[in-house]
N, C-alpha and C positions, 0 to 999 in steps of 0.2 A: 720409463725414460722417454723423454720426446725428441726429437727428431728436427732438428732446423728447415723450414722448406715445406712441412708437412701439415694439411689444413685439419685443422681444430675438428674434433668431433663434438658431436651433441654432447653432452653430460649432465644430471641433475643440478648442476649449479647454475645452468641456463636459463631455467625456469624463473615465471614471473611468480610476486606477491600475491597470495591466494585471495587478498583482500581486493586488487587492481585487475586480476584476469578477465581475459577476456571485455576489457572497456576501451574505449575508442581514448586519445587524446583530450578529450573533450569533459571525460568523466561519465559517459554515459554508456547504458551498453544498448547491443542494434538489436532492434524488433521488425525483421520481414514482413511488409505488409501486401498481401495482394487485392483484397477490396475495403472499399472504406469501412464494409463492419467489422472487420480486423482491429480498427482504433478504438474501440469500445472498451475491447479486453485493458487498453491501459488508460481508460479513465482515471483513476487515481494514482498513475504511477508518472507521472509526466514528468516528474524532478531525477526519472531514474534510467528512463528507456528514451531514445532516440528513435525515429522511424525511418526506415531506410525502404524506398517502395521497390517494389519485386523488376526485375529488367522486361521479364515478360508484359508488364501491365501498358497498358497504351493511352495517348495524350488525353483523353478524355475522361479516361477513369481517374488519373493522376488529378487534375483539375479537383475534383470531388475530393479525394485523400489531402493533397494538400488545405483544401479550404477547410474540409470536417478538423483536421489535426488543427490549424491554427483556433478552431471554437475550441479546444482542448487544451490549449498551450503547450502542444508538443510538437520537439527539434524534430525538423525532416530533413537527413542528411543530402538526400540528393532532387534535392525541390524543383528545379530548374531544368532537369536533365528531360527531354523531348517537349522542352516549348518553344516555341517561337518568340524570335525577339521581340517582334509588337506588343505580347502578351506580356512579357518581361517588366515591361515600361509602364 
């Protein structure tokens, strides 16, 4: 019996598609990177893993990751995140 007023618990029916888990909107799932030889492991997988770079890594290392990922054609979710607007442009 349920209860008017009374918030929903978890249940197995909440659960995503075993096929869609764990993927971003986008269709891709996240790959943590913290140095650019990190990108190597997904040389062949670029149509499948996005790269998300670690919070720890700093503006300079980022520069490297992003530039090696674009010779690789791989998504980098958060690109932009610790540069400066001149560099933007």
């Amino acid at each position: 019996r349920r209860f008017k007023g009374v918030t929903l618990m978890p249940n197995i029916g909440y659960g995503s598609d075993k096929k869609t888990k764990y993927r971003s909107p986008t269709g891709f799932y996240k790959f943590l990177v913290r140095c650019p030889a990190d990108l190597e492991m997904l040389l062949m997988h670029n149509e499948k893993y996005a790269v998300e770079i670690a919070h720890s890594v700093g503006a300079k290392k980022r520069k490297e990751i992003v530039a090696r990922a674009d010779q690789l054609r791989l998504q980098v979710t958060n690109r932009f995140a610790r540069m400066r607007a001149k560099e933007n442009e």
